[in-house]
Structures are given as C-alpha cells and as structure tokens.
C-alpha positions as CSV (number, residue, x, y, z in Angstrom):
1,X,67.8,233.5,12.9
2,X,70.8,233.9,10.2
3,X,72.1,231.1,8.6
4,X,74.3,230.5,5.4
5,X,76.7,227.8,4.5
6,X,77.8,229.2,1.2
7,X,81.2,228.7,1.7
8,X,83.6,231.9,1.6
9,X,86.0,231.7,-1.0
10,X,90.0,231.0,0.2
11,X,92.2,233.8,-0.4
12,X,94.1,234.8,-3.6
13,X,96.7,232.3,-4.1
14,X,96.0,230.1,-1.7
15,X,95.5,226.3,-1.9
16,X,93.7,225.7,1.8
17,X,90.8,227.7,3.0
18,X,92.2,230.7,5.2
19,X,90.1,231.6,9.0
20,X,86.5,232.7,7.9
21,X,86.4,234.5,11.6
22,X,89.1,235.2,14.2
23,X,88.1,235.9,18.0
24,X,90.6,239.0,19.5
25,X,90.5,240.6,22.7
26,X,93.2,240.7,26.0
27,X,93.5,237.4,27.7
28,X,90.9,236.9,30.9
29,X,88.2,238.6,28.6
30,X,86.1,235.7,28.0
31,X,87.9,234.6,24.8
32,X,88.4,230.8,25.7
33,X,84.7,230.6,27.0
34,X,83.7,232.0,23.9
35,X,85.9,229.9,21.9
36,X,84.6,226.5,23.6
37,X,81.0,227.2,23.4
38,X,81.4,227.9,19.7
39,X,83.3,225.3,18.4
40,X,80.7,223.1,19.8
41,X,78.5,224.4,16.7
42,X,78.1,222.2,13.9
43,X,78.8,224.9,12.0
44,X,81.6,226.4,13.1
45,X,85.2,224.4,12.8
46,X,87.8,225.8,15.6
47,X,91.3,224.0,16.0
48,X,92.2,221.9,19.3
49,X,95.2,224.6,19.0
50,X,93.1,228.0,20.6
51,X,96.1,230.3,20.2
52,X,98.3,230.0,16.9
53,X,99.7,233.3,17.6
54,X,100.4,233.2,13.8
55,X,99.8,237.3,12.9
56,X,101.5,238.4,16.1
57,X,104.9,237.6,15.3
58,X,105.7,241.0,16.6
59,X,104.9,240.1,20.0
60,X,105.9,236.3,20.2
61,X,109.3,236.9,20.7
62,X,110.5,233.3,21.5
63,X,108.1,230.4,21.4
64,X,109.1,227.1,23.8
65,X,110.5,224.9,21.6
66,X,107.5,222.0,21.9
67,X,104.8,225.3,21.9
68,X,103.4,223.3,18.6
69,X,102.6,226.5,17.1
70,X,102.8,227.1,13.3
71,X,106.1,228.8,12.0
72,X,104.7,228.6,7.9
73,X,101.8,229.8,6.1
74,X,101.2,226.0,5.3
75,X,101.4,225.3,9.0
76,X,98.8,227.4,9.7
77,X,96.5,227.3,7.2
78,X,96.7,222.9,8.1
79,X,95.0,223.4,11.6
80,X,91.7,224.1,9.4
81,X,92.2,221.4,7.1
82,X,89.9,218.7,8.9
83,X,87.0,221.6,8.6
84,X,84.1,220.3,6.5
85,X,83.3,222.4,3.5
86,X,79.8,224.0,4.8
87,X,81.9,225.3,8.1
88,X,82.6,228.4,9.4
89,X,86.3,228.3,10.3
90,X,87.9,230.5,13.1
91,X,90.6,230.9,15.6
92,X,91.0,232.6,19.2
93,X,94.1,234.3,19.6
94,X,93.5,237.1,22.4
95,X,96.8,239.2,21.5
96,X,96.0,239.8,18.0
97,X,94.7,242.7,19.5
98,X,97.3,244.4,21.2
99,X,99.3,243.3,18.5
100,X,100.3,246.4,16.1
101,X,100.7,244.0,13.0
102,X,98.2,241.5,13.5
103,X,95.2,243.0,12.0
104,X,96.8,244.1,8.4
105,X,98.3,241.0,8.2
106,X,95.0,238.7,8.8
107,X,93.8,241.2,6.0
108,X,96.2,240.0,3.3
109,X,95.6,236.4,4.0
110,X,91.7,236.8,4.9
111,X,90.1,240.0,3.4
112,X,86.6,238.7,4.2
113,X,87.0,237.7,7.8
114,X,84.9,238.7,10.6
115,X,86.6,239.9,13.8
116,X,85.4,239.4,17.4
117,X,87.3,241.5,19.9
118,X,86.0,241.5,23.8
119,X,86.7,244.5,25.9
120,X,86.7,244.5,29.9
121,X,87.0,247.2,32.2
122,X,90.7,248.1,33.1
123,X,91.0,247.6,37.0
124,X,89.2,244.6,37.1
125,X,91.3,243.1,33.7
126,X,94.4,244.2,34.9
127,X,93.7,242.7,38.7
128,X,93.0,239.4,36.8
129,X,95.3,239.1,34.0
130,X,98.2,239.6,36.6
131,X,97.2,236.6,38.8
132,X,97.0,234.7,35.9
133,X,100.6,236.1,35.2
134,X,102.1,235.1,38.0
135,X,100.2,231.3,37.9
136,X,101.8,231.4,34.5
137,X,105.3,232.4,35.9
138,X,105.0,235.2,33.3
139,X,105.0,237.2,36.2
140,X,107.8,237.5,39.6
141,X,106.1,240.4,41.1
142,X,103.2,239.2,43.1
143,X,101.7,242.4,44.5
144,X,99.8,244.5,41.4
145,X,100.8,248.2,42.1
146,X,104.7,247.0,42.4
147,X,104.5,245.2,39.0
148,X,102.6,247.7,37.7
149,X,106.1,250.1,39.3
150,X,108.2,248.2,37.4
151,X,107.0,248.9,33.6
152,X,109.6,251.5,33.2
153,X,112.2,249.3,34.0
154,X,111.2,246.3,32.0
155,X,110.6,248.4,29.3
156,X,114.6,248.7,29.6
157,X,115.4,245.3,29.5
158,X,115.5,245.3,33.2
159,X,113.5,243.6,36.2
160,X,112.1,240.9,33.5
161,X,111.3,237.3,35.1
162,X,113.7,234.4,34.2
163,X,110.8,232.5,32.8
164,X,109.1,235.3,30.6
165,X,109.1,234.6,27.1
166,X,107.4,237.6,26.4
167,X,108.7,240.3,28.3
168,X,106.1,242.9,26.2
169,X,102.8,240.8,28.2
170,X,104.4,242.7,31.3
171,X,103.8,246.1,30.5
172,X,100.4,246.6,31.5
173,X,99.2,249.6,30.5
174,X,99.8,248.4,26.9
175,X,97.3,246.2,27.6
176,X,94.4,249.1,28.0
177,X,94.7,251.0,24.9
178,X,91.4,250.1,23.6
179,X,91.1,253.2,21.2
180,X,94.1,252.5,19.3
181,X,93.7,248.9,19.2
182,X,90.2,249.4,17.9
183,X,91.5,251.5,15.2
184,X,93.5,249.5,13.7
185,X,91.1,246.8,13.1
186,X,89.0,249.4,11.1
187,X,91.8,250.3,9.7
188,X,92.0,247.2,8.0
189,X,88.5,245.7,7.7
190,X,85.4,247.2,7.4
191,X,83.3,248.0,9.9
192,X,80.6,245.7,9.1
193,X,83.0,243.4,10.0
194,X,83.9,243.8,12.8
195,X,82.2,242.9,16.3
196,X,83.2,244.6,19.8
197,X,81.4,242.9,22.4
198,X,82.2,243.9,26.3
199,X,82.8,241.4,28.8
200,X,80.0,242.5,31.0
201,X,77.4,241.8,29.1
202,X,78.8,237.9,28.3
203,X,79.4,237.6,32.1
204,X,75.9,238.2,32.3
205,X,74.1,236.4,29.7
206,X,76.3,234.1,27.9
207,X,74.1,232.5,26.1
208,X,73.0,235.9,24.2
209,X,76.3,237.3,23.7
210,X,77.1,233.4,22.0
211,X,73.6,233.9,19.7
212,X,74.9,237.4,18.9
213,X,78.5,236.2,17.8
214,X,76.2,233.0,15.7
215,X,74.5,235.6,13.8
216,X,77.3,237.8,12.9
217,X,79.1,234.6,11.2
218,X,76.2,233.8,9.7
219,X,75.4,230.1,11.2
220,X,72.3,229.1,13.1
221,X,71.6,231.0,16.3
222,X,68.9,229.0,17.5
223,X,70.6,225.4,18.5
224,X,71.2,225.1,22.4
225,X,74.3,226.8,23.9
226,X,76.2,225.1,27.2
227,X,77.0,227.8,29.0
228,X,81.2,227.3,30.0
229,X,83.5,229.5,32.4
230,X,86.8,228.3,31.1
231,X,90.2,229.5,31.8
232,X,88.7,230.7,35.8
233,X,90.8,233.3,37.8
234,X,92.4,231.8,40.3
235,X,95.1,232.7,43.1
236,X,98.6,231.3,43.8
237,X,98.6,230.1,47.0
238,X,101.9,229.0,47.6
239,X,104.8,229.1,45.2
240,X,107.3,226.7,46.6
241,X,104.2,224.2,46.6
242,X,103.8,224.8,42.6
243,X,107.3,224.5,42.4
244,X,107.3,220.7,43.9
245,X,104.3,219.7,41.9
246,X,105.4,221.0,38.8
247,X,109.0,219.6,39.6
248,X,107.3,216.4,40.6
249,X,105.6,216.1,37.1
250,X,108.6,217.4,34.9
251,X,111.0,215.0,37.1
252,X,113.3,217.9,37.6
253,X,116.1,216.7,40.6
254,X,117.1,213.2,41.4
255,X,114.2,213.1,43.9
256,X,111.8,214.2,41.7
257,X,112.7,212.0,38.8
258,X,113.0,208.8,40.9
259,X,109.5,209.4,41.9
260,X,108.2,209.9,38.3
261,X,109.9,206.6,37.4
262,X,108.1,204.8,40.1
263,X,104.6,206.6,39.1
264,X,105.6,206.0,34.9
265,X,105.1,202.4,35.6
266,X,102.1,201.9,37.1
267,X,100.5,205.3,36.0
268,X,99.6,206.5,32.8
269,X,100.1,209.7,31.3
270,X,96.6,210.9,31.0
271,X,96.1,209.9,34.4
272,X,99.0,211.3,36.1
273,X,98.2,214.5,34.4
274,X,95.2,214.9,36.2
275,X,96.4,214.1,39.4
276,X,98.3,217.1,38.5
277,X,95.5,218.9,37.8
278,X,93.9,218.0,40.6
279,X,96.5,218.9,43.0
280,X,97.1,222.0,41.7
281,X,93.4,223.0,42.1
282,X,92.9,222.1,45.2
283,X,96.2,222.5,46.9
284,X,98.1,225.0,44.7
285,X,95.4,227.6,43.5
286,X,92.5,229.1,45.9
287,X,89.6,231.3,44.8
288,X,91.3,235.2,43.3
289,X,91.3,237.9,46.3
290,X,89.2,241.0,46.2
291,X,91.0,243.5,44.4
292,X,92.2,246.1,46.6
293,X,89.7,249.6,47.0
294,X,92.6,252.3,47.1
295,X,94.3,250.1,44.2
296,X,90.9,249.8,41.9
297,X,90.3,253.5,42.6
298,X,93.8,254.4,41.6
299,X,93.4,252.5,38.3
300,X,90.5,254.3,37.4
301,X,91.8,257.1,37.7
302,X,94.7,256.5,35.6
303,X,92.6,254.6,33.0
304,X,89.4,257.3,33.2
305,X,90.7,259.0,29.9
306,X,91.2,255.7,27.8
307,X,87.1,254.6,29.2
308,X,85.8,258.7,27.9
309,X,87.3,257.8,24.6
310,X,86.3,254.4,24.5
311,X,82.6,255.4,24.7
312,X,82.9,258.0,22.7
313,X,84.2,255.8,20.1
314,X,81.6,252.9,20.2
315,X,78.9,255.5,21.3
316,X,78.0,253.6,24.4
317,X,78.3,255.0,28.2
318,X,80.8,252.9,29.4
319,X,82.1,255.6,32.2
320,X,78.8,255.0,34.2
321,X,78.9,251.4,33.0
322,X,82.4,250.7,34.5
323,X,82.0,253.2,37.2
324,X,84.2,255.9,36.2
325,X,82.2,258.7,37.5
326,X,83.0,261.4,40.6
327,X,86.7,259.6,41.0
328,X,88.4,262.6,42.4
C-alpha cells in the first residue's frame, strides 16, 4: 500500500490548486471506466466535467456553444475548487494525447503531475472508436475501410460530415501513432511520471489495473473498487430512428415540438431524459458487430510497424500480445 496526503504545492503564480494527475489515452480505451471508479476514492477529487479539453486547443476547433467547457485559466482551474485540501485532483481528457500541444502545456501549469495514458491495440480501437463515431454523428461513413478511404480527402477539407466539429477526430490513422505520442509526454515530464497502461490488461482485471493507478498517485490502494464498464460500444441500428428520437427530444419540426409541449407538462426533465435514454438503448443501439476478418487482418498489417516500435519502446511484446505475428 502507498499512501500520502501531503498536498502538492499549486503551480508558480497560481492562486487555485492546478490537476495533481491527468488520465490521457484515445477515446474507447477505458478512460471513462477508469475515470468513474477513481473518483469514487475518497482521496481522489475528479470533476462532474470528464473532458475539459483545456490543453488541446489545437484540436478543439469549435466547441458547441452550451459544451460548458472552460475557455480561461480561471475557468479551468474552478472545476477543482470544491476538492478538499488532502485530495488528489485529476482530470480525464482522452485527446490530450493525440494532441501535439497538450503535454508541454499541462507542464507549464502542472510540472509535478502524473500522467496516465491507456493504449489499445489498433484494429480493434479503430473498429470501436468509429462506431462510436458515427453514434456521435462525428462520423457519415458507416462502413470502416470507406471512412478509413476517405482520410486523404478530409485531410483537404473535403468529404467532412455536416455535424463534425472536429474534422481532425476523422483521420484515423492519427489516432495510432503511439510512439510519437509517447514521446512527447517524456518529452515534457519525467519518466517517473508517467504511467502507460494497455487496455488489455484493464479489460481483464480492473480492479488491479485501478490499485496500480492508486499507488502511482500515491492514495490508498487497499479500499474496495466497483468494477464499472462505462461509455460501452454499441451499434447504430437505424439512423432515421435516431433521427426521430433525437428530433423528438430537441423538438426540432412542428410535429416534434407539439409533442414535447404535451410531454413538458406532465413530464419532467430528468425523467424525459431517460425515456430517451431508454429508447435509444433499446431501440436505437444493438450490441457492436464482429469486426470484419479480411478488415482486422488488413489493419494489422498497416499498423504492424507502429506495434514493433511500440514494444520496443516500452520493452514489452506487444506483437505476440496483439497478434501481429506471421500476417503475410
């Protein structure tokens, strides 16, 4: 067991305490699983906010206008304010680290913070970070291998989805350059601060991977740990269903908002948002399909390169692990 609540000191200059921890890694990676089971610490203080997006202004290129997300240093730093002094603060923004600022910049406000980042193998990320694209309405393109086509393209400004506020998310092989990702959080904190875990082994025993992730903060590792599986993959079943539910909810249409009116009165909000919920899961969204053999064994192949240098860098044999051996 580790445990310290010696309170890091705030940052040069500033008057409110600055993230003591941040969790990083690529969305579908285990980061929101991760990020409830820890905020249920007593020691650890986590905003209701999971994703400020604060240090990757580079890739937030226009926020919704009601996203709630800090636009100051103030703003930011005020989603910790309610932590108690003995806590370990943190935050869970997976794009910090494909950003290509983020790291140096949570350096100058945090020099002592710890860094979490999750890894997953590429085929089976990329297969379930585009369904939860395309639930999103981040992504158009429905079938993998033609969005994954269409990166040259969007990287011109063309083929980008009328809803994508982040036109960047959609070029997936981005997504996979673990290496150079990797190096630039060394390149700003020590190493000793820093934590790579891989989503495998959290898939398989949460509860050790949470203990690990305790002990490098420095809090109690030996309370009990619920063991979560938030933000699940699922599957768009059909979109023109999604459509009517979601235009049912917003009241988009004169149908649509008649029939919100009539549900406003005798429905609250709290209530009508999980009917929502409710319909979307069981209606909307079915369980993920298999990804497809010819397509996973075609990703490897294009990814086997990144996966040799990726356990060559954290000395660990991820090309058996991930099954990157005898693709040709």
């Amino acid at each position: 067991m580790t445990t310290s609540t010696e309170r890091p000191p705030a940052a040069p200059g500033l008057a409110r305490r600055a993230p003591d921890f941040f969790l990083v890694g690529h969305p579908k990676c285990g980061t929101t699983a991760l990020y409830e089971m820890l905020r249920r610490h007593p020691q650890v203080f986590m905003p209701d906010l999971k994703e400020p997006w604060f240090f990757a202004d580079d890739l937030l290129i226009r926020a919704p206008a009601d996203s709630g997300l800090p636009e100051t240093l103030e703003e930011y730093l005020s989603l910790f304010a309610a932590a108690r002094p003995e806590q370990r603060i943190g935050e869970a923004t997976p794009s910090y680290l494909r950003s290509r600022g983020a790291a140096a910049r949570i350096a100058e406000v945090s020099p002592q913070a710890r860094i979490v980042a999750i890894l997953r193998e590429p085929a089976s990320f990329l297969h379930s970070f585009h369904l939860q694209s395309v639930q999103a309405h981040v992504e158009s393109e429905k079938d993998l291998r033609r969005a994954l086509a269409l990166e040259p393209a969007r990287r011109g400004g063309d083929a980008i989805p009328r809803d994508c506020a982040r036109p960047e998310a959609l070029m997936y092989s981005d997504h996979v350059r673990y290496v150079e990702q990797l190096r630039r959080l060394h390149a700003a904190f020590p190493s000793e601060q820093v934590l790579v875990l891989i989503y495998d082994d959290f898939r398989a025993d949460n509860q050790a991977t949470v203990r690990r992730v305790l002990r490098f903060l420095g809090v109690d590792d030996t309370r009990h740990v619920d063991v979560l599986d938030a933000n699940p993959t699922v599957r768009l079943r059909s979109s023109r269903l999604e459509e009517l539910v979601r235009a049912l909810y917003r009241g988009d249409g004169t149908t649509a908002r008649a029939a919100k009116a009539a549900l406003t009165v005798v429905t609250p909000r709290r209530l009508r948002r999980d009917a929502l919920e409710a319909t979307q899961r069981h209606l909307v969204y079915g369980t993920p399909r298999p990804l497809d053999p010819a397509l996973a064994l075609e990703l490897r192949r294009r990814f086997r390169d990144e996966v040799v240098k990726l356990s060559e860098y954290l000395d660990r044999d991820l090309v058996t692990e991930w099954g990157y051996v005898d693709l040709d």
